[in-house]
C-alpha positions as CSV (number, residue, x, y, z in Angstrom):
1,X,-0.5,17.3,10.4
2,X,0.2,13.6,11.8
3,X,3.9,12.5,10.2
4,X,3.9,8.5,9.3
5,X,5.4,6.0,11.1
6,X,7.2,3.3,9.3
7,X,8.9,0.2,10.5
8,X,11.1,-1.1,7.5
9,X,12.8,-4.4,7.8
10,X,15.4,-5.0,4.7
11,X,17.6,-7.7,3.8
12,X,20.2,-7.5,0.7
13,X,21.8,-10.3,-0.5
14,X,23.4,-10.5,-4.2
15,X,20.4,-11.6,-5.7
16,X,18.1,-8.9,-5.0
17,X,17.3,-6.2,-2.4
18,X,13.9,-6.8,-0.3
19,X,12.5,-4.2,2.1
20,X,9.3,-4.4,3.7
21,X,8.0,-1.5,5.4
22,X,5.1,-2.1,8.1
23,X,2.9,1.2,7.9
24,X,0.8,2.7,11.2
25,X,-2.8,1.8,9.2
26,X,-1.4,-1.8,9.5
27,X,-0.9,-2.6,5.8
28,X,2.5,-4.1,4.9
29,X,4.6,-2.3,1.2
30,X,6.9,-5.0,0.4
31,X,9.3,-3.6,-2.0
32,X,12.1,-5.1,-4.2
33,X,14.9,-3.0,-5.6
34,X,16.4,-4.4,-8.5
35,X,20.4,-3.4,-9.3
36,X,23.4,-5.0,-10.3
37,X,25.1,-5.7,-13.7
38,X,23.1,-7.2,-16.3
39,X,24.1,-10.5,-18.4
40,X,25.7,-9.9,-21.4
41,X,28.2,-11.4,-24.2
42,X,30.6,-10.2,-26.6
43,X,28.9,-9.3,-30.4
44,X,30.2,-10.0,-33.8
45,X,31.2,-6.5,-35.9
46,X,28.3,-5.2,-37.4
47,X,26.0,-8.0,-35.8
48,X,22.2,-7.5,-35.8
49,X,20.4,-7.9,-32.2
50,X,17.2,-9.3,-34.2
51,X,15.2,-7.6,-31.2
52,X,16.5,-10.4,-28.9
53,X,18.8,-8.0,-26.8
54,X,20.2,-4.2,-26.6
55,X,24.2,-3.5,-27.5
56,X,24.4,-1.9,-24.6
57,X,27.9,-0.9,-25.7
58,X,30.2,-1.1,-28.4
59,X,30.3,-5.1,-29.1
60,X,28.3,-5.7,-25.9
61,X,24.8,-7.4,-26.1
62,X,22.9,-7.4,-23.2
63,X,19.7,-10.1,-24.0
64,X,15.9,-9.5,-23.0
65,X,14.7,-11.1,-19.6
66,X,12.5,-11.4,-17.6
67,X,12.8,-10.9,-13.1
68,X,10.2,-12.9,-11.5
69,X,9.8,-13.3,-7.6
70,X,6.9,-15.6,-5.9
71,X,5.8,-14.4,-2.2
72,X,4.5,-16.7,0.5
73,X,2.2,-15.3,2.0
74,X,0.8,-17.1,5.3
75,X,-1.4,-14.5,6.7
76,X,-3.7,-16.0,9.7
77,X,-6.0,-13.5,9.4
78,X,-8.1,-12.8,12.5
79,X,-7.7,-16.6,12.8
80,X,-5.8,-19.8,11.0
81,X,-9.1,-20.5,9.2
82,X,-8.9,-18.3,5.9
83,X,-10.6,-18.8,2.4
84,X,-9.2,-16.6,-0.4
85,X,-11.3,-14.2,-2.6
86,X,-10.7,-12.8,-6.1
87,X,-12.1,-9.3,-6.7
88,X,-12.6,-7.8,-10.1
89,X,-14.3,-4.3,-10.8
90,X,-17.0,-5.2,-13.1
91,X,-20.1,-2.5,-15.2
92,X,-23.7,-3.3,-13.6
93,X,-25.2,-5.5,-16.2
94,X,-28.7,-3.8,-16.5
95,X,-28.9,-1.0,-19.4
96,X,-28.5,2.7,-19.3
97,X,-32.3,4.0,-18.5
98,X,-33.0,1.1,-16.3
99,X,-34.2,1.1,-12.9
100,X,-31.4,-0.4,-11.3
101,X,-28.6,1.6,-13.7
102,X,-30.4,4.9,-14.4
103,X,-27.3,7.1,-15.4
104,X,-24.9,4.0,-16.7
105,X,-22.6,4.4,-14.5
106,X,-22.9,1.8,-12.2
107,X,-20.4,-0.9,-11.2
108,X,-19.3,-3.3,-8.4
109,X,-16.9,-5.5,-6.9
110,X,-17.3,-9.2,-8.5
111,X,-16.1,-11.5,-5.4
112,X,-15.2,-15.6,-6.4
113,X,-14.3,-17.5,-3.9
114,X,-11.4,-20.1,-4.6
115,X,-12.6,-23.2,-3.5
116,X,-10.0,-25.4,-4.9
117,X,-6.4,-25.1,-5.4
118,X,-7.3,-25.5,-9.1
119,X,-9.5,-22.7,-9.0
120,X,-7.3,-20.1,-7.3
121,X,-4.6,-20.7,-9.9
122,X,-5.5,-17.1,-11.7
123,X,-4.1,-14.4,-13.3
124,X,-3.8,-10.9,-13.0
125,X,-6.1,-8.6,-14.9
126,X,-5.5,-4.9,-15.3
127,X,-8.6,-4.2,-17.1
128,X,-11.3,-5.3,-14.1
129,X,-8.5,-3.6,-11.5
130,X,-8.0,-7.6,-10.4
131,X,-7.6,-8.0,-6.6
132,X,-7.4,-11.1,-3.8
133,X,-8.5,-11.0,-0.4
134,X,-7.5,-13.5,2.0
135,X,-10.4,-13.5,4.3
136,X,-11.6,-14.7,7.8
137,X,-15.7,-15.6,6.8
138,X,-15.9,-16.4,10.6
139,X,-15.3,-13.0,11.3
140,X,-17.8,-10.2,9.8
141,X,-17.1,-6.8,10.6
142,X,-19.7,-5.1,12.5
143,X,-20.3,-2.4,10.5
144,X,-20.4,-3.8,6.6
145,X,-21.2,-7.5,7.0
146,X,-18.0,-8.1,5.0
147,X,-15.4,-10.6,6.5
148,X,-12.2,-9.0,7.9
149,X,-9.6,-9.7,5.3
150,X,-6.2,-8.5,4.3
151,X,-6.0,-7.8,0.5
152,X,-3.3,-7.9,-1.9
153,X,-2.6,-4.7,-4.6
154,X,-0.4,-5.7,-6.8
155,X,0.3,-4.0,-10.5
156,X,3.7,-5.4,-11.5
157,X,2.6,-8.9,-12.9
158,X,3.7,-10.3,-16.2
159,X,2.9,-13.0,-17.1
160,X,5.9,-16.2,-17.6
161,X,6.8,-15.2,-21.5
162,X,8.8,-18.6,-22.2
163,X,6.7,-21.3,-24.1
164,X,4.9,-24.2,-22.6
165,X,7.5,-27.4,-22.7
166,X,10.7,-24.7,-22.1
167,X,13.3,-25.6,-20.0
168,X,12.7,-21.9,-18.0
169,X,9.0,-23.2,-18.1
170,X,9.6,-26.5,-16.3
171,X,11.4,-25.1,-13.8
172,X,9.6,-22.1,-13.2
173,X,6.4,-23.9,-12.2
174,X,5.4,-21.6,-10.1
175,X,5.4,-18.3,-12.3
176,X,2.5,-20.2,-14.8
177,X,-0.1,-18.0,-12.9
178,X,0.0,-14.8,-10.7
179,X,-1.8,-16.5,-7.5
180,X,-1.8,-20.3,-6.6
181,X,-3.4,-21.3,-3.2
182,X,-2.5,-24.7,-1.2
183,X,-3.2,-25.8,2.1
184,X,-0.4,-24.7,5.1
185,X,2.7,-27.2,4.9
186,X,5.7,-26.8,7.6
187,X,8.1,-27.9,4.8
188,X,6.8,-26.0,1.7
189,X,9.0,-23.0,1.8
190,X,10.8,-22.8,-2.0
191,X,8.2,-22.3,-4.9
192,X,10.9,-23.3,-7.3
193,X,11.8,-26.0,-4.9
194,X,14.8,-27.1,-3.3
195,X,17.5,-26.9,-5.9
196,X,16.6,-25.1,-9.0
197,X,20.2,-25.0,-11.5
198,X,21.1,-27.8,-13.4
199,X,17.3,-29.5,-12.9
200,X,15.5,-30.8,-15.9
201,X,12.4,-29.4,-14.7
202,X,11.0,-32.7,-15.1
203,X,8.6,-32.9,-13.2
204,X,8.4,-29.4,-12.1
205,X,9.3,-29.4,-8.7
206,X,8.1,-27.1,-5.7
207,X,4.4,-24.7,-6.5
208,X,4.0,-27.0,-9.2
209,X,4.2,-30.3,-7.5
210,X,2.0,-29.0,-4.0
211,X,-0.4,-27.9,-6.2
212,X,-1.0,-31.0,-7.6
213,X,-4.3,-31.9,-10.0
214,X,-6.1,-28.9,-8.4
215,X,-8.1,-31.0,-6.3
216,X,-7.1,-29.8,-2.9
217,X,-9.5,-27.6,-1.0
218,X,-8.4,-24.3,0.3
219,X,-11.2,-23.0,1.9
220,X,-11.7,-21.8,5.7
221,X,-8.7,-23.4,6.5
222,X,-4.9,-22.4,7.0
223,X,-4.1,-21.5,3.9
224,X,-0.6,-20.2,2.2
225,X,-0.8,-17.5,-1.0
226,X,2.1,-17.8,-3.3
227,X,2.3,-14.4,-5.5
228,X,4.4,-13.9,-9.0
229,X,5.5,-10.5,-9.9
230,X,8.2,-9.0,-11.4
231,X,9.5,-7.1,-14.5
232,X,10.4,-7.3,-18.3
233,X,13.8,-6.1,-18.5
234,X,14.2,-5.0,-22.1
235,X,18.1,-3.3,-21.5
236,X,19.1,0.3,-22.5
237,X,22.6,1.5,-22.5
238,X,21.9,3.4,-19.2
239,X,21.9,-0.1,-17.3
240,X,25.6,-0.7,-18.5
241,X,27.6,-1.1,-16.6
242,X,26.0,-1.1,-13.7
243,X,22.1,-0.8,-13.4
244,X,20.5,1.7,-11.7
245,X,18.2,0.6,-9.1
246,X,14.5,-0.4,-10.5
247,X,12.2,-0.8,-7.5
248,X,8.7,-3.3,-7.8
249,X,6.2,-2.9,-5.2
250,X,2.6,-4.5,-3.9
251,X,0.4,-4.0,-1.1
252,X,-0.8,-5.9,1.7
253,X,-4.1,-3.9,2.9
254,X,-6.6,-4.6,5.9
255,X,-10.1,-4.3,4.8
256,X,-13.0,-4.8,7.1
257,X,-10.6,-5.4,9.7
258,X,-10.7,-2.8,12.2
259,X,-13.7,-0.5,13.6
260,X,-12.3,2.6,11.2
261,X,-8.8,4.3,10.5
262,X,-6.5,2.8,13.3
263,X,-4.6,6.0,12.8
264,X,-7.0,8.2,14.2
265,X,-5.4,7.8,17.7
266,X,-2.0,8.5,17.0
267,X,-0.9,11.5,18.8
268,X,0.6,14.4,16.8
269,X,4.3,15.4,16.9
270,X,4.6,19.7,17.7
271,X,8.5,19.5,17.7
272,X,10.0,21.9,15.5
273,X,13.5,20.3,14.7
274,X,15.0,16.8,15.0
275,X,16.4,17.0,18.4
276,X,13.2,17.7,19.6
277,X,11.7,15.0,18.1
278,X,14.6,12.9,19.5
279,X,13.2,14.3,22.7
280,X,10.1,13.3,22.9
281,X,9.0,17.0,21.5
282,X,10.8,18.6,24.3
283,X,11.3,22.4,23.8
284,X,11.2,25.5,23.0
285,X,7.9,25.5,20.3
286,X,7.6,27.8,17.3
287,X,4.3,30.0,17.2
288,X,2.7,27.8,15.0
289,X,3.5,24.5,17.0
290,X,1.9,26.5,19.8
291,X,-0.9,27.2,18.3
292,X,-1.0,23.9,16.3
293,X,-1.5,22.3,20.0
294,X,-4.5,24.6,20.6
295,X,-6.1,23.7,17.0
296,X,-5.8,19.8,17.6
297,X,-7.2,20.2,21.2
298,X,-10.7,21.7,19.7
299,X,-10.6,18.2,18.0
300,X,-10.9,16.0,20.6
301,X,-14.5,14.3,21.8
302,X,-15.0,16.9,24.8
303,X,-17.9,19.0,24.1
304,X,-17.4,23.0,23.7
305,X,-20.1,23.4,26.0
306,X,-18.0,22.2,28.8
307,X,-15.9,24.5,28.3
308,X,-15.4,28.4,29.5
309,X,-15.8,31.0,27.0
310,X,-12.0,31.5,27.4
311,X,-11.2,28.4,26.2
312,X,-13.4,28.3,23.4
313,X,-11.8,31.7,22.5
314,X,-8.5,30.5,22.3
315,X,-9.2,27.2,20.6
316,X,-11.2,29.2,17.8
317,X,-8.5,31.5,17.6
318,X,-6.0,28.9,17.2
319,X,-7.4,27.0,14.4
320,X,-8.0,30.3,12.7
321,X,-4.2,31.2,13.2
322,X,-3.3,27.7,11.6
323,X,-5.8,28.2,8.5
324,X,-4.6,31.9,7.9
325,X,-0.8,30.7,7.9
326,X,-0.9,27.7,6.1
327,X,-3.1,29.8,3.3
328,X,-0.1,32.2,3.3
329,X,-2.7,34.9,4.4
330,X,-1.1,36.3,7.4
331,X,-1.8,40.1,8.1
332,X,-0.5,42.5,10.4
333,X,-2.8,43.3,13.3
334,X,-2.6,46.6,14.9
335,X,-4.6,47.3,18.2
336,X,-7.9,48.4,17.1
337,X,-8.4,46.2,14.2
338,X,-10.9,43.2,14.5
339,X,-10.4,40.0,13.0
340,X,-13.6,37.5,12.1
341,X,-13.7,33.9,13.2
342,X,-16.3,32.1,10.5
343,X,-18.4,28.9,12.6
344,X,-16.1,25.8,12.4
345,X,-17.1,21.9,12.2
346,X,-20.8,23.3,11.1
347,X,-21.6,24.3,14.5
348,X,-22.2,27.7,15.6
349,X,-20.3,27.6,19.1
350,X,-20.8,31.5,19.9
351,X,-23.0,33.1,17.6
352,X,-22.3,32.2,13.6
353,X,-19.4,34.5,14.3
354,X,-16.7,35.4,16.8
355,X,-15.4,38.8,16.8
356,X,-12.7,39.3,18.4
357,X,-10.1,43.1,18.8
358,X,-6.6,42.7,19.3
359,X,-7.2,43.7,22.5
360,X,-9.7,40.6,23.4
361,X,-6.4,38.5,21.4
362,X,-4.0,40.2,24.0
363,X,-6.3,38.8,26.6
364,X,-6.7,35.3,26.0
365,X,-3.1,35.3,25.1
366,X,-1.4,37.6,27.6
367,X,0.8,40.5,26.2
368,X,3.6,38.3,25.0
């Protein structure tokens, strides 16, 4: 088993805690951990809430909000020339007993391309499993035809719950919509702009203003994605008085990006303890490290026929070892008793079988 490698940059600051962690398969996990101590004010004896907050303790009312964050997102993928793509899981159209959707079950992946900074303002859909790709068309993969993109997963998207014509709704221009698309500007860096408190929102200053009448076009060229996610916060009296930490996630993925899983090269670890691993898997190895080595080495590209019938011994025999241990199936071999090595990988090596005493074991192995 190959253990993952993660690089994980964070940064806390009393607003909010952001890690991102860069995964081996290149796809990028920003997460946000929400803490701290919630807003609250002091409640009247024997007032009602009205479903507007939580007493979160006696003559404590801790109000409903909502925790809303917009990501900037300026991906040069394979190239500064990107377009952006919205992906929605959609049923085949054609009826159940038709030639194109005999069983019913059919489905597929409904692409639109955002041509306009109008038309990439969108929403998130849970029902259609609602993705976006921002993709390089220049670039198709040589396999599937598709263009190498990056897409984004993301789950944890409300929707901005304050009316149209709010003061939270002038300001927040930029939570109207989950996505909003605009052309790559050295100085656009705040989606709420520059100063947000004690603004009247009028007019809505940052997403809102780059965005414009829609007009813009953002396609195949450098292009920025703003995403809004976040939470509802409806409090409890386990967030007082201090919350517990309430983490929010998305994914950045790479699809038709690489030739296959860039993870396949990545060399497995055999060291048994920490310091070891510390050492670059220096050692003394445990019996199944040892023979883990031997059941990864039958893996690689070289060809069993190149190899002795020693060596093929001892790799079958290794793998074997492995399987029989990790299925907790380990028995007690006594000279004299035969054990019986099944075909592996659908190819008969020697035989369909291998049969093999303790003695031929002892063999391969040497006596220790």
């Amino acid at each position: 088993m190959i253990q993952p490698l993660k690089l994980i940059i964070q940064q806390v600051f009393t607003a909010a805690n952001y890690e991102y962690a860069v995964q081996q398969d290149g796809s990028i996990q920003p997460e946000i951990k929400l803490t701290g101590i919630l807003n609250t004010y002091s409640m009247n004896p024997g007032e009602d809430t009205q479903g507007w907050g939580t007493q979160v303790y006696p003559g404590v009312n801790a109000h409903n909000h909502q925790h809303l964050f917009c990501l900037r997102i300026d991906a040069n993928v394979d190239g500064p020339n990107n377009t952006v793509f919205m992906s929605d899981a959609v049923p085949a159209e054609a009826p159940v007993g038709s030639a194109e959707n005999f069983y019913g079950n059919g489905f597929y992946a409904k692409r639109t391309k955002l041509r306009t900074t109008g038309e990439s303002r969108t929403d998130y859909n849970g029902a259609t499993s609602r993705t976006w790709e921002i993709c390089n068309t220049n670039r198709p993969h040589p396999y599937s035809g598709k263009p190498a993109s990056y897409k984004l997963i993301s789950r944890e998207v409300p929707g901005l719950l304050p009316k149209e014509g709010s003061l939270v709704w002038k300001r927040a221009g930029f939570a109207r919509h989950a996505v909003c698309v605009t052309k790559y500007a050295d100085d656009q860096l705040w989606a709420a702009g520059r100063h947000v408190p004690q603004t009247s929102g009028e007019p809505s200053l940052g997403l809102a203003e780059w965005a414009g009448d829609g007009s813009q076009s953002v396609e195949n060229t450098d292009v920025v994605l703003w995403h809004t996610f976040g939470v509802v916060h409806f409090p409890a009296p386990e967030d007082f008085p201090v919350m517990p930490v309430e983490p929010i996630t998305l994914l950045l993925k790479p699809r038709n990006f690489f030739l296959n899983n860039p993870v396949m090269d990545v060399p497995p670890s055999f060291a048994s303890t920490p310091s070891q691993v510390k050492a670059n898997g220096e050692g003394v190895l445990n019996a199944a490290d040892g023979l883990s080595k031997l059941a990864v080495d039958c893996c690689r590209r070289t060809s069993y026929y190149s190899r002795s019938g020693a060596e093929i011994a001892r790799v079958l025999v290794a793998r074997m070892a492995v399987a029989i241990m990790l299925e907790k199936r380990i028995s007690k071999l006594n000279d004299g008793k035969r054990i019986m090595i099944p075909r592996l990988g659908g190819r008969a090596v020697i035989g369909d079988e291998l049969l093999l005493s303790w003695y031929q074991l002892k063999k391969v192995f040497g006596e220790t």
